[in-house]
C-alpha positions as a printed NumPy array, in Angstrom:
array([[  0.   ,   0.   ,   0.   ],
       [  1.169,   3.354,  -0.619],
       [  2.662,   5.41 ,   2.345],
       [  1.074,   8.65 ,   0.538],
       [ -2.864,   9.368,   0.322],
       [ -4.67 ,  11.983,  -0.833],
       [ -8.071,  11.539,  -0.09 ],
       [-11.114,  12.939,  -2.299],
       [-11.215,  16.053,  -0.662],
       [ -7.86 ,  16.853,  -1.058],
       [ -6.709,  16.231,   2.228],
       [ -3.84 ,  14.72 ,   2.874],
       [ -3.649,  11.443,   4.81 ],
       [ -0.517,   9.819,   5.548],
       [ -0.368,   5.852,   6.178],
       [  2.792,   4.876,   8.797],
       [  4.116,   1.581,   6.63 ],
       [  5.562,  -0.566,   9.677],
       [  9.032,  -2.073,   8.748],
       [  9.463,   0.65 ,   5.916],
       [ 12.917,   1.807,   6.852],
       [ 14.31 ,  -1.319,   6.964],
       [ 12.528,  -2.569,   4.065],
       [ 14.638,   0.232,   1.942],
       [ 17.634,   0.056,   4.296],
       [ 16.868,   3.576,   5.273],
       [ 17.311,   4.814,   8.667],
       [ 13.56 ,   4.947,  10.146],
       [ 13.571,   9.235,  11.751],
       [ 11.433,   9.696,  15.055],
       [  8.787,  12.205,  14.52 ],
       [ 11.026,  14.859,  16.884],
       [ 14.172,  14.312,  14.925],
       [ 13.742,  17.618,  13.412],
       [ 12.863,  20.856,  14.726],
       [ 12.555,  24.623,  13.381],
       [ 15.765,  25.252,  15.308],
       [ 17.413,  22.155,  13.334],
       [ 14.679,  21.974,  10.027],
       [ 15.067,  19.525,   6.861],
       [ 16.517,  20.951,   4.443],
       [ 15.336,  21.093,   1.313],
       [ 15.934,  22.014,  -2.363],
       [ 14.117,  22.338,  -4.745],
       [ 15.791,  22.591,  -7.802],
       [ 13.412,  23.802, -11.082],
       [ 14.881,  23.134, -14.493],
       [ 13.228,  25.969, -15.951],
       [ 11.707,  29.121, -13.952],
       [  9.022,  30.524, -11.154],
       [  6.096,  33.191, -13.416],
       [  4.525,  29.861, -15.068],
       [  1.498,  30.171, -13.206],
       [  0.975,  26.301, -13.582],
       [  3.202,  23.767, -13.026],
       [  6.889,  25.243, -11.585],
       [  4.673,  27.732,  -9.568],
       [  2.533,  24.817,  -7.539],
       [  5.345,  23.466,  -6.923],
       [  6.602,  26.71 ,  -5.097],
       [  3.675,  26.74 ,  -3.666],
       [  3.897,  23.359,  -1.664],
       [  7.226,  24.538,  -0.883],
       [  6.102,  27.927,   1.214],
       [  3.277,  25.739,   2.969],
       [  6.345,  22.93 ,   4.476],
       [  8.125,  26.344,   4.881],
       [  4.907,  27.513,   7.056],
       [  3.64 ,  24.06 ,   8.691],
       [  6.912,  21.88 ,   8.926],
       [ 10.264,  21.832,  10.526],
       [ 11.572,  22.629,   7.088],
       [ 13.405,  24.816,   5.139],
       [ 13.495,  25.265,   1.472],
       [ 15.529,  26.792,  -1.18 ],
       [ 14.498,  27.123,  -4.694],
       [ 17.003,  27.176,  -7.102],
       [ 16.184,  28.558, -10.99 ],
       [ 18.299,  27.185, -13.408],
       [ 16.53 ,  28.507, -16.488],
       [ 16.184,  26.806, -19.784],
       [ 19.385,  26.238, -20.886],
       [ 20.051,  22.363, -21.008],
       [ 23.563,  22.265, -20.304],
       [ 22.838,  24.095, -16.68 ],
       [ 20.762,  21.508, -15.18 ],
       [ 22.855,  18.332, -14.41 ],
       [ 25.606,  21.012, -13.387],
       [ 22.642,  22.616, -11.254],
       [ 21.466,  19.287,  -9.026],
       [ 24.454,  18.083,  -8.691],
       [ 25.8  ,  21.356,  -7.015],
       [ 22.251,  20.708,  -4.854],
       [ 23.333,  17.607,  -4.4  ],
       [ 27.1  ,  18.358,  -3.279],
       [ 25.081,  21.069,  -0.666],
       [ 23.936,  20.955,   2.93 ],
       [ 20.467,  19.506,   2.153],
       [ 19.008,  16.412,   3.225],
       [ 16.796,  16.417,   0.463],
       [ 17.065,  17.394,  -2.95 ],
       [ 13.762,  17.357,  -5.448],
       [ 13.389,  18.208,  -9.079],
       [ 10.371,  17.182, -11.344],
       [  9.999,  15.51 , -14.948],
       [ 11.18 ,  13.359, -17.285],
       [ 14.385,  15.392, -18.284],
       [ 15.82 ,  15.408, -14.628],
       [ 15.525,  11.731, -14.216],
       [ 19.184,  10.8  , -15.914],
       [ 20.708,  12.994, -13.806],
       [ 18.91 ,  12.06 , -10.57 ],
       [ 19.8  ,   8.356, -12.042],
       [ 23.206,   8.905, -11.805],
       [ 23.386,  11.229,  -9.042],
       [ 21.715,   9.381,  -6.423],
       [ 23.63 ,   6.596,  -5.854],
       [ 26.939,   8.912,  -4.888],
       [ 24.914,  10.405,  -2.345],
       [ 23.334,   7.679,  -0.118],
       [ 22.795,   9.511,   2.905],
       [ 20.676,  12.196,   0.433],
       [ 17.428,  11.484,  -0.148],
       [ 16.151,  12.568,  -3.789],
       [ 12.136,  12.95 ,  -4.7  ],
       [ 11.116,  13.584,  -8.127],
       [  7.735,  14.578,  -9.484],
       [  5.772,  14.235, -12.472],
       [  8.371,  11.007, -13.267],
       [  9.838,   7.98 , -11.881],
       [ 13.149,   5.795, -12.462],
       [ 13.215,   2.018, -13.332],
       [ 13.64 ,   1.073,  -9.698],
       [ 13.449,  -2.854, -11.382],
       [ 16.542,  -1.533, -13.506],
       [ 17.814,   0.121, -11.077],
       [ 17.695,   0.013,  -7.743],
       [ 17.576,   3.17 ,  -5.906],
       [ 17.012,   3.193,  -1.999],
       [ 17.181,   6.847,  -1.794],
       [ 14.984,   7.925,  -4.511],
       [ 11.274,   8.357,  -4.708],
       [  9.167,   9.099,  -8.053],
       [  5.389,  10.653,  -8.162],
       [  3.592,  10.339, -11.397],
       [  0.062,  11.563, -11.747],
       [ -2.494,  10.101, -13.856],
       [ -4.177,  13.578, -14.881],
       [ -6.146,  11.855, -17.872],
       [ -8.829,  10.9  , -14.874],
       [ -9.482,  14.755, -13.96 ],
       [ -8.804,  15.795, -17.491],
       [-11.674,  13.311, -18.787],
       [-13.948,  15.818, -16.456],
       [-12.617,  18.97 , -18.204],
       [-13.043,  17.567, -21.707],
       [-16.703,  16.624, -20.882],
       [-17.86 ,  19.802, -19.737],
       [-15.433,  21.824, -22.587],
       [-18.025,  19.631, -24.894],
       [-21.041,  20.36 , -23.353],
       [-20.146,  24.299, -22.928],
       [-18.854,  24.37 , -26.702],
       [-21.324,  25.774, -29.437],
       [-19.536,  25.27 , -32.604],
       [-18.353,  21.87 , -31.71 ],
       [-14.704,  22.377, -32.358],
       [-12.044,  22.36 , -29.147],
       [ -8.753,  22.474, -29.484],
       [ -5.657,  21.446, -27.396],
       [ -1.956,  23.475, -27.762],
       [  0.717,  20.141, -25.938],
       [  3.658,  21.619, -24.833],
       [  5.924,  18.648, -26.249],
       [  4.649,  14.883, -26.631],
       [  5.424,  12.806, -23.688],
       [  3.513,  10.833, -21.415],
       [  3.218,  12.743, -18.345],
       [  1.84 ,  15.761, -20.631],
       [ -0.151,  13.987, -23.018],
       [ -1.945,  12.075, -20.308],
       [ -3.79 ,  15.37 , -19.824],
       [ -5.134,  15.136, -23.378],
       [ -6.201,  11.612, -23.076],
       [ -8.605,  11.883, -20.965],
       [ -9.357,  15.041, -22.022],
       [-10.308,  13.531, -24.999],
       [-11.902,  10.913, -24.004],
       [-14.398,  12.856, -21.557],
       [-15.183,  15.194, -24.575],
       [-15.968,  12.208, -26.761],
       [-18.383,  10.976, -23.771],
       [-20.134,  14.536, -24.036],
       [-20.283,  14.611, -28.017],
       [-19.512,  11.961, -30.001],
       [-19.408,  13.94 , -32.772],
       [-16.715,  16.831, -31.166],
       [-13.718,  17.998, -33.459],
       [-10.384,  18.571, -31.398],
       [ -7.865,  20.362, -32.985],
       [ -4.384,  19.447, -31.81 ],
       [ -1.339,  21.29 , -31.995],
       [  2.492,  20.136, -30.53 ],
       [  4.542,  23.353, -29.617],
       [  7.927,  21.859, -29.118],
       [  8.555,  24.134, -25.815],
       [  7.203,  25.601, -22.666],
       [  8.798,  28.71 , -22.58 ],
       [  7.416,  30.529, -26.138],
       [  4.154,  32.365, -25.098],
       [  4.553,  33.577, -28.715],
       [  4.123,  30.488, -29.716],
       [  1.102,  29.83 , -28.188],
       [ -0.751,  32.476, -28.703],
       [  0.137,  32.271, -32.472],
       [ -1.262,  27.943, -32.143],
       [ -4.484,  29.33 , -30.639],
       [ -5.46 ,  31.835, -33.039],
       [ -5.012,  29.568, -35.626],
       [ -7.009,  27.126, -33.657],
       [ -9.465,  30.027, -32.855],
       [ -8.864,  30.656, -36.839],
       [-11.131,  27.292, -37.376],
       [-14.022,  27.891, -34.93 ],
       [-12.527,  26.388, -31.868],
       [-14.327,  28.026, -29.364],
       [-12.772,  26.243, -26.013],
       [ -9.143,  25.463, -25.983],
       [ -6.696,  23.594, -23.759],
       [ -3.401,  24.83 , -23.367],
       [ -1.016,  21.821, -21.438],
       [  2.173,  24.048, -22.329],
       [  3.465,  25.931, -19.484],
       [  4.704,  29.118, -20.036],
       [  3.981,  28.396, -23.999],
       [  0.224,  28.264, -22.936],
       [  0.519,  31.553, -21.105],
       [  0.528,  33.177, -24.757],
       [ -2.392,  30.303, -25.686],
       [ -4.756,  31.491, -22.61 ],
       [ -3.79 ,  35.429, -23.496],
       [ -5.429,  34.563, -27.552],
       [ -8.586,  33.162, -25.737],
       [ -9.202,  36.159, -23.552],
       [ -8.716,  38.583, -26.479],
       [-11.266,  36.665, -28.202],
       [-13.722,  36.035, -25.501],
       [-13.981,  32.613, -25.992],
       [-13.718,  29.839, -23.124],
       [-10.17 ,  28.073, -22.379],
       [ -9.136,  25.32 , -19.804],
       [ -6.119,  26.112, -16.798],
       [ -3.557,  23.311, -16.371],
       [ -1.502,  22.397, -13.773],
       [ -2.952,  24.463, -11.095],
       [ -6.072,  26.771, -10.305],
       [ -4.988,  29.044, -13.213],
       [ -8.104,  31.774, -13.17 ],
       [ -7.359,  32.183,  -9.005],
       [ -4.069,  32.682, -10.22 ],
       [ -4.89 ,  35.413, -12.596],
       [ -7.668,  36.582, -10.423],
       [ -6.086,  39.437,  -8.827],
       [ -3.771,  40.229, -11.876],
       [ -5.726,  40.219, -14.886],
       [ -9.393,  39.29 , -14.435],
       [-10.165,  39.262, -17.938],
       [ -8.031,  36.37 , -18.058],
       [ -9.642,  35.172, -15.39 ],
       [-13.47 ,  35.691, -16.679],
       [-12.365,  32.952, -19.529],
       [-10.669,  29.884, -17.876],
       [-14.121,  27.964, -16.867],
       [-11.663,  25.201, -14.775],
       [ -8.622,  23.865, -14.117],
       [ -7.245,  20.394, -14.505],
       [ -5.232,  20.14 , -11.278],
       [ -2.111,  18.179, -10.954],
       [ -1.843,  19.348,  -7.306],
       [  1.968,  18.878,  -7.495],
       [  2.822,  21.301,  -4.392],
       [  0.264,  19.368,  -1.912],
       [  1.604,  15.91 ,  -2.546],
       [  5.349,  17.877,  -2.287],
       [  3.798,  19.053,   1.164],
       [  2.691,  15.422,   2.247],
       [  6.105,  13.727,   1.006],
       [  8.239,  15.841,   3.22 ],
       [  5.446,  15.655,   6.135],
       [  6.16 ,  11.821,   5.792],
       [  9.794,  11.977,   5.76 ],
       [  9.9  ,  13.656,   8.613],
       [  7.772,  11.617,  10.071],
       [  9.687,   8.835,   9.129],
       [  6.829,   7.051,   7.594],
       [  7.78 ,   7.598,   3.437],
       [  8.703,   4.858,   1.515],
       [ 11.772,   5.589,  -0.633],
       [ 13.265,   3.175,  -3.398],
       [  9.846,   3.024,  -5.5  ],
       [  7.306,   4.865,  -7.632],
       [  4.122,   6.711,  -6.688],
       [  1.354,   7.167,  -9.054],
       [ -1.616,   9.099,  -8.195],
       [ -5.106,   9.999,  -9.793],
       [ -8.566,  11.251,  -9.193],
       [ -9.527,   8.888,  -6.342],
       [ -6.605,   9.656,  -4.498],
       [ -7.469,  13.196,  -4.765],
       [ -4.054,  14.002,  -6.051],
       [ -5.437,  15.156,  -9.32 ],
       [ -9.079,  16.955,  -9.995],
       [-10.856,  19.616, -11.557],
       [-11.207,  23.738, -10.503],
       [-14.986,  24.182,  -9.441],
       [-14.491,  27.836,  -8.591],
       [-16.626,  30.351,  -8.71 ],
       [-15.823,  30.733, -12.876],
       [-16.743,  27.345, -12.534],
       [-19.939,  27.571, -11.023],
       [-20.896,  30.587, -12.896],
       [-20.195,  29.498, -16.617],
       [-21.207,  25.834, -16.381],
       [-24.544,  24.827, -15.755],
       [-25.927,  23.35 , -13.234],
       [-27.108,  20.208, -15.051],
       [-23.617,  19.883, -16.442],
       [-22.366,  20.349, -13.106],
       [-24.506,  17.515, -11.017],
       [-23.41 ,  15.075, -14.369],
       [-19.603,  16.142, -13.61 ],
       [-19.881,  14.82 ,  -9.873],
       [-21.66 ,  11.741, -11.158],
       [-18.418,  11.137, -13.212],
       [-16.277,  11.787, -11.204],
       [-18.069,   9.342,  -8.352],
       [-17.702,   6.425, -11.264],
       [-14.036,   7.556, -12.101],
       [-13.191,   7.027,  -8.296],
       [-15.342,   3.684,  -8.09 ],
       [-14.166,   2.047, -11.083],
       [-17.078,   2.241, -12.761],
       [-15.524,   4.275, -15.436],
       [-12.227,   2.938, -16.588],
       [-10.093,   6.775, -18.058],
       [ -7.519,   5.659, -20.506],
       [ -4.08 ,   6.827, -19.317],
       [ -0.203,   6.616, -21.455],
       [  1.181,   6.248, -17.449],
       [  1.994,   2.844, -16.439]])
């Protein structure tokens, strides 16, 4: 059983896993072994930069609540979006005074491959990927995945049902699993809605051209998509500024995106209907809150959906206001089946 659970509501459960120190041949820490006068520390090391409002930035976020609630303390290091600065970047993390060390994705995992085993007494978490623990074994390592395809399957139904020209489209910020998961069930849930639906799809290449974007979504707009889903980062930044300028509805990634732009731009705001929600900074939060416990498993692979509430759908008050209320009550049916098994989502994560 997993040591981490995130229960439908979001709040975060943790499950003490007798034996699980010596299980990974880690040293099992009592619940007072850290203090705010002697804190974890922690870095967090971002392989890209804080101003996404999505995916870097929840990850920030769960940072400042450990910062807040926990005997921690965290320092985020920016290394930008120059390749050749990130191994350079985690290993000088590595090589610091930190206990623990975390990065996120598929492009950090070589270098938290390699890295890892030189620093056994280190402990090294990585989100949004995971290693080949059968391939390699790595006691001090833990991955989080997130099957998003079961929350985005809720976000493509309703884009479907709110849609009046029948045409969404989708903007992917490059093609790999833990992105295009997102539009798989996004997809999928549309398809439920509609059978007949047209989704555009367009592969940017980056995450960091919001010039890009916006240029994919007016062509997108260009062809009567009238509700479009940016999974791009800071490249759907530029996607979600096209949509506001032509009043038309668009879907937030990663995080709460239209509380984000709330206080900031509002128009912005007024056009982001929901979120899909890979809540990457609360299971961050509940990863540390087990280590110090002593109670996280290490040396495996987490991955985490809908019914573990570590992935859902905004229902703010855009939410609430744009969608109607029949669409609504048939969302939290869904979802219900989602979490029961009733309704098997199609996912790319294994």
């Amino acid at each position: 059983m997993s040591v981490l659970m995130i229960n439908r509501r979001g709040v975060l459960g943790l499950m003490a896993g007798a034996g699980a120190a010596a299980l990974f041949g880690l040293p099992a820490m009592a619940a007072d072994a850290y203090t705010k006068d002697k804190p974890l520390k922690v870095a967090l090391v971002l392989h890209g930069t804080l101003g996404d409002k999505s995916f870097f930035d929840s990850a920030a976020a769960g940072m400042k609540r450990a910062e807040a609630d926990l005997p921690v303390t965290v320092k985020i290091i920016e290394e930008g979006y120059d390749r050749s600065k990130w191994q350079p970047g985690l290993a000088d993390a590595a090589d610091g005074d930190y206990d623990v060390i975390i990065c996120g994705t598929f492009d950090m995992t070589p270098f938290v491959v390699d890295l890892a085993p030189q620093y056994p007494d280190k402990k090294f978490i990585i989100f949004d990927d995971a290693p080949d623990f059968k391939k390699t074994p790595l006691p001090n390592v833990l991955g989080i995945n997130y099957q998003t395809s079961s929350a985005g399957y809720l976000a493509g139904y309703a884009a479907a049902k709110l849609s009046k020209t029948g045409i969404l489209g989708t903007i992917i910020g490059m093609d790999f699993p833990t992105v295009t998961d997102f539009k798989v069930g996004f997809d999928q849930g549309a398809k439920a809605a509609n059978p007949k639906i047209q989704i555009l799809n367009q592969v940017a290449g980056t995450f960091s051209d919001p010039a890009k974007g916006k240029e994919m979504a007016l062509a997108q707009l260009g062809q009567n998509a009238d509700v479009i889903f940016p999974i791009a980062g800071g490249t759907g930044i530029g996607a979600l500024q096209a949509v506001r300028d032509a009043k038309k509805l668009a879907v937030g990634v990663d995080s709460d995106q239209a509380e984000i732009f709330k206080g900031t731009d509002p128009a912005q705001a007024d056009v982001i209907f929901t979120s899909v929600e890979k809540k990457v900074g609360d299971s961050l939060y509940l990863v540390l809150k087990a280590t110090i416990d002593g109670t996280q498993k290490y040396g495996m692979g987490e991955l985490l959906g809908l019914k573990d509430g570590a992935v859902g759908i905004s229902e703010n008050e855009y939410y609430k206001k744009i969608v109607p209320a029949d669409v609504q009550t048939e969302i939290e049916g869904l979802a219900k089946k989602i979490q029961s098994g009733e309704i098997t989502v199609d996912t790319v994560m294994k």
